[in-house]
C-alpha positions as CSV (number, residue, x, y, z in Angstrom):
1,X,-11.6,-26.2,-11.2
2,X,-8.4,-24.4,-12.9
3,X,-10.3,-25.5,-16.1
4,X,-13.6,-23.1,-15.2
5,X,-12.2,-20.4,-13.5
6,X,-10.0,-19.8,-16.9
7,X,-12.9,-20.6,-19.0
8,X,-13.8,-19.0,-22.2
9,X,-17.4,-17.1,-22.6
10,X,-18.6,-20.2,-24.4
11,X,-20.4,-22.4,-21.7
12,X,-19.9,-25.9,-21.9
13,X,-22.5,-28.2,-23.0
14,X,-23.1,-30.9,-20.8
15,X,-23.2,-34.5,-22.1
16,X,-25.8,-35.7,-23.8
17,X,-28.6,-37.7,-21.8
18,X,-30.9,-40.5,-23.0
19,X,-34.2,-38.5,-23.1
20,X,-38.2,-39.1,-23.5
21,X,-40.0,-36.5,-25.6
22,X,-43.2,-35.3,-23.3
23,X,-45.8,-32.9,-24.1
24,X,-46.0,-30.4,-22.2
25,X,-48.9,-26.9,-22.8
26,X,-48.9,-28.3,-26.1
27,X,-44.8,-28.4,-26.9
28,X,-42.5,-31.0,-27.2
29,X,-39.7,-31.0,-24.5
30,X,-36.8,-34.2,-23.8
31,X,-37.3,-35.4,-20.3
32,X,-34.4,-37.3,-18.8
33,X,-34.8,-40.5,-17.9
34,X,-31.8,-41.0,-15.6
35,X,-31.5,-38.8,-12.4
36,X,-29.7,-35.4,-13.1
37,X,-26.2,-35.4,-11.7
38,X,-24.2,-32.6,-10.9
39,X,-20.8,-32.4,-9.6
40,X,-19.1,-28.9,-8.9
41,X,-15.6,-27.8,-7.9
42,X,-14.1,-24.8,-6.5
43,X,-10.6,-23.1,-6.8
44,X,-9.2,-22.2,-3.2
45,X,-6.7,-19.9,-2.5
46,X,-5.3,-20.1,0.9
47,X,-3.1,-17.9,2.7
48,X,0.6,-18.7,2.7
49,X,0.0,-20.3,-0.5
50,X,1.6,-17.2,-2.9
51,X,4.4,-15.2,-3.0
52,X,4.4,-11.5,-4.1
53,X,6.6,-13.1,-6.9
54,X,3.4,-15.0,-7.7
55,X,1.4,-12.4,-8.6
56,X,3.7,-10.3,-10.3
57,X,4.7,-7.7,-7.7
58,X,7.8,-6.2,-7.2
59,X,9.4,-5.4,-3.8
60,X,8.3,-1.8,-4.4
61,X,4.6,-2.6,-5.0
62,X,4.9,-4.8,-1.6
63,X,5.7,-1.8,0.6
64,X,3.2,0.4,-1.0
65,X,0.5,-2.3,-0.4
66,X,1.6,-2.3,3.3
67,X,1.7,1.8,3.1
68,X,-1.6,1.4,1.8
69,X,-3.2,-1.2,4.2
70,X,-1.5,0.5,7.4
71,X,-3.6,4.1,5.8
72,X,-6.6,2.0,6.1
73,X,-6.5,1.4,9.6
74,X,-5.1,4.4,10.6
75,X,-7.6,6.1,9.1
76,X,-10.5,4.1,10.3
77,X,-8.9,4.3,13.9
78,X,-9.3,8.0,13.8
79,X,-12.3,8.0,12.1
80,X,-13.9,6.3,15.3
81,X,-12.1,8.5,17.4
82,X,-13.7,11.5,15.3
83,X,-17.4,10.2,15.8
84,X,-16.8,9.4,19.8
85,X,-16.1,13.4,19.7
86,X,-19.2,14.2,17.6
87,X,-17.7,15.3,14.5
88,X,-18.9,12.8,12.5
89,X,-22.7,12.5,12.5
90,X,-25.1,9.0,11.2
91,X,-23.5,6.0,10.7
92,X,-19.6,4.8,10.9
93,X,-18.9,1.2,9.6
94,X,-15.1,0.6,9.7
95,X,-13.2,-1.4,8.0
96,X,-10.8,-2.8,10.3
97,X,-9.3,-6.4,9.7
98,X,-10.6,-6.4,5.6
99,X,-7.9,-4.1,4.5
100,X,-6.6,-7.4,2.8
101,X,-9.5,-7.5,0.6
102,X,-9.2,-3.9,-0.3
103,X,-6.0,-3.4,-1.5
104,X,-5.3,-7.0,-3.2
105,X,-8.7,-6.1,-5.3
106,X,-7.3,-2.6,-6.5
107,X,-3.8,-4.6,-7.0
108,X,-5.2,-6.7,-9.6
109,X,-7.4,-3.6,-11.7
110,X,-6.7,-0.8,-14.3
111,X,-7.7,1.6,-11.8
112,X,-9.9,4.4,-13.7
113,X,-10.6,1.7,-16.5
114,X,-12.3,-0.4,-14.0
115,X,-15.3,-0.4,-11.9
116,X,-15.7,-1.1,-7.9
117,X,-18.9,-0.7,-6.4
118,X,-19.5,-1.8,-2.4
119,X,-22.0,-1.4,0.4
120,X,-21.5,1.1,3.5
121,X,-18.5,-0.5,4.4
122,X,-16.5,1.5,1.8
123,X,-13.8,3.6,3.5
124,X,-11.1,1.0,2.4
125,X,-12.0,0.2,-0.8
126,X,-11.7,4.3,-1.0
127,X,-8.5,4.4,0.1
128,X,-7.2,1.3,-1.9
129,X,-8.1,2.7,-5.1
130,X,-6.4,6.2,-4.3
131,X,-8.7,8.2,-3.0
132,X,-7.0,10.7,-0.8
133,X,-7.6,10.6,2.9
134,X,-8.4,14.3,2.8
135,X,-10.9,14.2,0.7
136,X,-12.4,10.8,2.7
137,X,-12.2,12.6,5.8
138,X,-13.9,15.3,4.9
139,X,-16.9,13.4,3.4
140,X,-16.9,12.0,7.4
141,X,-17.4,15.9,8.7
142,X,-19.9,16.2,5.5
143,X,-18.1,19.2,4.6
144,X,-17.6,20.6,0.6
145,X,-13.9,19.2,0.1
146,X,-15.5,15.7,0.7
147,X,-15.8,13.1,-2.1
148,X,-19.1,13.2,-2.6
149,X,-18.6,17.2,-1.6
150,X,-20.2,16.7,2.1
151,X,-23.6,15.0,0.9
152,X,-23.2,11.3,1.4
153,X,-21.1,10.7,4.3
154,X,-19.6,7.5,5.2
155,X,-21.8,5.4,3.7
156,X,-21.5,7.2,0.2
157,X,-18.3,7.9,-0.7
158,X,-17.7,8.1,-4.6
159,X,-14.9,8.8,-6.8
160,X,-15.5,9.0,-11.3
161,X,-11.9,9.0,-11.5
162,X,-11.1,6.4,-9.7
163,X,-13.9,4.2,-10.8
164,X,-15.8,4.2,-7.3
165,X,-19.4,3.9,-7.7
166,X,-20.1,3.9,-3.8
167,X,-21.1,3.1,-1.3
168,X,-24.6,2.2,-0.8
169,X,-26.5,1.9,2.4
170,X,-29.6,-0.6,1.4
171,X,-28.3,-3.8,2.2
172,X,-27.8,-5.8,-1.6
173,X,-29.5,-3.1,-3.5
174,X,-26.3,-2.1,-5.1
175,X,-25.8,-5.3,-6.8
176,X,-28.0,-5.0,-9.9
177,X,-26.1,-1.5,-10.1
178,X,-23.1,-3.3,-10.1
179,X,-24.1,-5.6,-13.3
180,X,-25.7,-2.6,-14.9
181,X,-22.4,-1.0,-14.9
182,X,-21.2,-4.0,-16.2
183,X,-23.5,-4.3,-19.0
184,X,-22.2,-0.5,-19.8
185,X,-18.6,-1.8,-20.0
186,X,-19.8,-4.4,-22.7
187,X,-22.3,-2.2,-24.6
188,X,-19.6,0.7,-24.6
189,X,-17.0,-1.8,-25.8
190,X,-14.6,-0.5,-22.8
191,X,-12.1,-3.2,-21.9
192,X,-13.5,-2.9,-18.2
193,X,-14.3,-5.1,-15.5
194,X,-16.9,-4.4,-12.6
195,X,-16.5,-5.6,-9.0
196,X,-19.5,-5.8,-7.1
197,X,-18.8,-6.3,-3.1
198,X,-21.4,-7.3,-0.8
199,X,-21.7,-8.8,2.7
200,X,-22.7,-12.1,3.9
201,X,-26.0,-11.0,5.2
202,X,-26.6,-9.1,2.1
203,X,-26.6,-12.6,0.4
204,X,-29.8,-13.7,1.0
205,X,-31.7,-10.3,-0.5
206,X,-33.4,-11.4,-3.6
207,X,-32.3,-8.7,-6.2
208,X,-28.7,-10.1,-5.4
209,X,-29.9,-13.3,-7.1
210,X,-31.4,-11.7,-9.6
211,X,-28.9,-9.7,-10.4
212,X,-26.4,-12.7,-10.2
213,X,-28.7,-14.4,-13.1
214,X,-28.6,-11.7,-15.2
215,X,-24.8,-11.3,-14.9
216,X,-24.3,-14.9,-16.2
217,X,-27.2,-15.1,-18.8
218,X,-25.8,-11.6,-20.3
219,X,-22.1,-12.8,-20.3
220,X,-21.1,-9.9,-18.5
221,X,-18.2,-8.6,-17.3
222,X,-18.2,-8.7,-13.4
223,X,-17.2,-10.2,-10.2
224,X,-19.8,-10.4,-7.8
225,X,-17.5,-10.7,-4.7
226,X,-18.6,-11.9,-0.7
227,X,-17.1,-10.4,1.9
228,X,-17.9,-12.9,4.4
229,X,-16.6,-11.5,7.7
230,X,-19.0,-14.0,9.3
231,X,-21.5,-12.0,10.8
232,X,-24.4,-9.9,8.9
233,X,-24.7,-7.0,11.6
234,X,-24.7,-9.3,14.8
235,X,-26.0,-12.4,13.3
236,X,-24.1,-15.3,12.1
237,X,-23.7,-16.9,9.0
238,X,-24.5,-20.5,10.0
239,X,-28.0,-18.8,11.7
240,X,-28.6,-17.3,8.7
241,X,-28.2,-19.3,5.9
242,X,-29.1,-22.8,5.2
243,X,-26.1,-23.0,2.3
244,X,-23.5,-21.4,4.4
245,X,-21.0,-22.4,1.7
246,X,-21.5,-19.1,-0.5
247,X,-19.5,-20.2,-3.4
248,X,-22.1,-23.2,-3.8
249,X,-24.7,-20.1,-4.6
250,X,-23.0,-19.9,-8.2
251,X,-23.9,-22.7,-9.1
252,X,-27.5,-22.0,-9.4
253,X,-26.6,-19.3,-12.0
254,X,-23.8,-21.3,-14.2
255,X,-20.7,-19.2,-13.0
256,X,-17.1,-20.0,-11.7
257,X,-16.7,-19.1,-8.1
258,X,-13.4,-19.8,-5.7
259,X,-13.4,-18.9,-2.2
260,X,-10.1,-16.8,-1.2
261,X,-8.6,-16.4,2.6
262,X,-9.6,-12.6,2.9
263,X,-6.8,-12.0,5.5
264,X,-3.7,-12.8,2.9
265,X,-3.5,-9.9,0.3
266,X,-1.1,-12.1,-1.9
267,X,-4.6,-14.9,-1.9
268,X,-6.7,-11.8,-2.7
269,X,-4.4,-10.3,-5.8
270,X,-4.3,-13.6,-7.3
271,X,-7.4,-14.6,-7.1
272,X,-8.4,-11.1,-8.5
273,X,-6.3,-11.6,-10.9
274,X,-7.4,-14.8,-12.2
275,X,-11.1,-13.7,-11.8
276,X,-10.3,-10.1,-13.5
277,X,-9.0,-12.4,-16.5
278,X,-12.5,-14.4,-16.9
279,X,-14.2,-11.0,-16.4
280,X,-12.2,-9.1,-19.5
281,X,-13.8,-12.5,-21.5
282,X,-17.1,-11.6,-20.6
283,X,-17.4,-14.3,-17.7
284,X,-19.3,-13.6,-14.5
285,X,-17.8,-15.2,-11.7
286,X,-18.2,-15.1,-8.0
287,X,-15.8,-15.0,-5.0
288,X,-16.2,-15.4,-1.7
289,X,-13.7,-13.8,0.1
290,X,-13.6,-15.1,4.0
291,X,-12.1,-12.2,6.3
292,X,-13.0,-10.8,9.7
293,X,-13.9,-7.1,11.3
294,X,-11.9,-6.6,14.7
295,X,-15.0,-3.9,15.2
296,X,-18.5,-4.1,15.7
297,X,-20.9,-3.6,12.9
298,X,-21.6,0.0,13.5
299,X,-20.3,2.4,15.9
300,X,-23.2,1.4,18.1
301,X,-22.6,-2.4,18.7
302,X,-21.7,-3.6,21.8
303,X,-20.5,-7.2,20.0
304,X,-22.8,-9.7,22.1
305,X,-22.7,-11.8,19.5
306,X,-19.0,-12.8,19.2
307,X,-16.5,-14.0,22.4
308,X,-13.8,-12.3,23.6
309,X,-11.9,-15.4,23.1
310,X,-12.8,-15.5,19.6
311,X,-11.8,-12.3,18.6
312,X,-8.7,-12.1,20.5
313,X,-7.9,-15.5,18.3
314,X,-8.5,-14.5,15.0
315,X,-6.7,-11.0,15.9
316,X,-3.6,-13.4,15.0
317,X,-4.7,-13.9,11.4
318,X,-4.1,-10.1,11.2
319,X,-3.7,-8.8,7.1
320,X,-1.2,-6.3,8.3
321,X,0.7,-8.2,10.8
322,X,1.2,-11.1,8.6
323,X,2.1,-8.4,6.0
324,X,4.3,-6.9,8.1
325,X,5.9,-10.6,8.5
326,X,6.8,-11.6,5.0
327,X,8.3,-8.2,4.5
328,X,10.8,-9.0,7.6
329,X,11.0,-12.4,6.6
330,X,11.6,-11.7,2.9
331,X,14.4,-8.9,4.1
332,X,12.7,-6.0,1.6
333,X,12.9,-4.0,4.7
334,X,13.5,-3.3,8.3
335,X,11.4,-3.2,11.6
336,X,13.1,0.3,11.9
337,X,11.5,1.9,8.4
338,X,8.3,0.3,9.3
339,X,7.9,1.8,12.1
340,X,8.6,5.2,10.3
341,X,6.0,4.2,7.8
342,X,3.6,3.8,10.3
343,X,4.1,7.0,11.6
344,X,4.0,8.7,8.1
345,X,0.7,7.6,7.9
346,X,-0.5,8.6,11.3
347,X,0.6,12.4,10.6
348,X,-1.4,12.2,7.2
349,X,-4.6,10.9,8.7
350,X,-4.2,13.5,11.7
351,X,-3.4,16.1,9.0
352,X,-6.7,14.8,6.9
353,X,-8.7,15.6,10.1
354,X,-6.8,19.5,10.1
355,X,-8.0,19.5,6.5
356,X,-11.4,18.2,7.4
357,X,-12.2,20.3,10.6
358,X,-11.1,23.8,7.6
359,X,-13.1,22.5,5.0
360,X,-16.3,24.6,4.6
361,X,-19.9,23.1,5.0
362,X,-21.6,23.1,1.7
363,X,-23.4,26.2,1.1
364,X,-27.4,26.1,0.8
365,X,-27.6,26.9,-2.9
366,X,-25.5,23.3,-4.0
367,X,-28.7,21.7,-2.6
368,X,-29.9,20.8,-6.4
369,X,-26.4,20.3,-7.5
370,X,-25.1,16.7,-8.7
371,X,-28.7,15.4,-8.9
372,X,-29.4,15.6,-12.6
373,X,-27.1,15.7,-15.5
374,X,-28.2,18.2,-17.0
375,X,-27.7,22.0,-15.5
376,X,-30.7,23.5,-15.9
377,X,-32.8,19.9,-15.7
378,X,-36.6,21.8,-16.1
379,X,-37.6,20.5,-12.5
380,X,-34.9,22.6,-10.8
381,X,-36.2,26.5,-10.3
């Protein structure tokens, strides 16, 4: 499908079909008299498959995507670590084993320019994009220094200069938000792209479809993207869905979709690349991006669900081991420097906790603040 993913905002028509005119409430429509036919392909990219050459990265780029990736699940591991202590209060959703998805997304954007909205799961795609892990961390404690200055916690992190528009805790209710900002990139005449992430589960919620429709039927720019870590809380796919093929949803709304190997970050950045291209065109697309969580839903899942076995195997198909891998392989470093890497990152996540721990609680009186535009909005006394 190289043809459609790189297509041009003009749809094309399909061929003409030997037609009957009916009547029908008193109009005229062509009713076909053959059987409608419909045959639909659908780019893959697999992992293995591209090079960082492919995508235009240099050896540089490379190591900061690993720097990046390894912050990710540093961070998250002392994030959990954090909650098990009571610091962090509500909900925790980690984003361990989709750091992939993350950074090869933010790879492939004009960060700032661009527009990334998610679900709860949205520590990475904080992190990715360059939020600091300061300032994440201290959304966690829900303390003033935080991103969203202590009042939306993990499931609401947000960042206007880095083009983060959450985090959102109803499941698929973020989507029409996603092609609204969209349809402000158009309107406004921008140059900018929005990608929407959602899970599997979140699939089946009605005002994603809706949403989807209007993306296509408006010629917007965005990417509706699937993170299909293959179980919606503790319930999977294949019990869920009776089209458990999620690019095949597209097709009900005229847009290109591909379905990516989530646990390559080379597969990601490409196909973010390519889909980034259709979306600067003002073509809606769709991926869906197949990667796994090595963690349970929520801090509170005990993981029934899934074997032991299962998860021990697909703990092979690691993003960052088989990152780790082709930098070895492709000699742009050393086993020694990684390792020093890795512990870079693990004193700036412990030192993000420090920060977090000093950071004040907000103070009563910003209980009105960053609600309404405007400062003195007439319902605020």
């Amino acid at each position: 499908m190289a043809s459609q993913t790189k297509g041009t905002t003009r749809r094309r028509k399909p061929a003409a079909k030997k037609t009957t005119p009916v009547e029908t409430n008193g109009q005229s429509e062509k009713f076909p008299e053959a059987a409608l036919k419909l045959e639909r392909t659908f780019e893959s990219y697999p992992a293995g498959k591209f090079t960082h050459k492919d995508v235009g990265l240099s050896a540089d780029q490379v190591m900061a995507m690993y720097r990046n990736m390894l912050l990710q699940r540093r961070f998250e591991e002392r994030a959990a670590q954090m909650y098990g202590k009571q610091k962090i209060a509500g909900f925790l959703h980690l984003y361990i084993g989709q750091e992939a998805v993350s950074t090869g997304t933010a790879a492939a954007l004009e960060i700032g320019k661009d527009s990334v909205i998610t679900a709860y799961r949205d520590h990475g795609h904080g992190l990715a994009l360059g939020m600091s892990a300061n300032e994440c961390m201290a959304e966690l404690f829900g303390k003033i220094d935080g991103c969203s200055r202590g009042k939306g916690g993990s499931m609401h992190y947000f960042s206007k200069e880095k083009g983060l528009f959450g985090g959102h805790g109803i499941v698929g209710a973020h989507i029409p938000v996603a092609v609204g900002i969209a349809f402000g990139h158009k309107y406004r005449e921008t140059g900018g792209v929005c990608v929407g992430f959602y899970g599997d589960g979140a699939a089946g919620q009605g005002a994603v479809h809706e949403a989807s429709n209007l993306a296509s039927l408006y010629e917007l720019p965005v990417i509706l993207v699937v993170e299909n870590n293959h179980y919606a809380m503790g319930t999977a796919v294949h019990r869920a869905f009776a089209e458990t093929e999620f690019t095949r949803h597209a097709v009900g709304y005229d847009m290109p979709a591909a379905v990516v190997n989530g646990m390559d970050v080379f597969a990601v950045t490409k196909a973010m690349q390519d889909h980034v291209a259709m979306a600067r065109e003002n073509r809606s697309s769709m991926l869906e991006i197949r990667t796994y969580r090595y963690r349970g839903h929520s801090m509170s899942d005990p993981q029934k669900y899934r074997t032991k076995e299962e998860l021990e195997s697909k703990k092979d198909e690691d993003p960052i081991i088989r990152l780790k891998a082709y930098i070895l392989e492709a000699k742009m470093s050393d086993a020694e420097a990684l390792d020093a890497i890795d512990e870079d990152v693990k004193a700036e996540v412990l030192a993000s906790v420090e920060f977090a721990e000093k950071s004040p609680a907000p103070d009563l009186s910003t209980i009105y603040e960053d609600v309404y535009e405007e400062d003195d909005y007439p319902f605020i006394s």
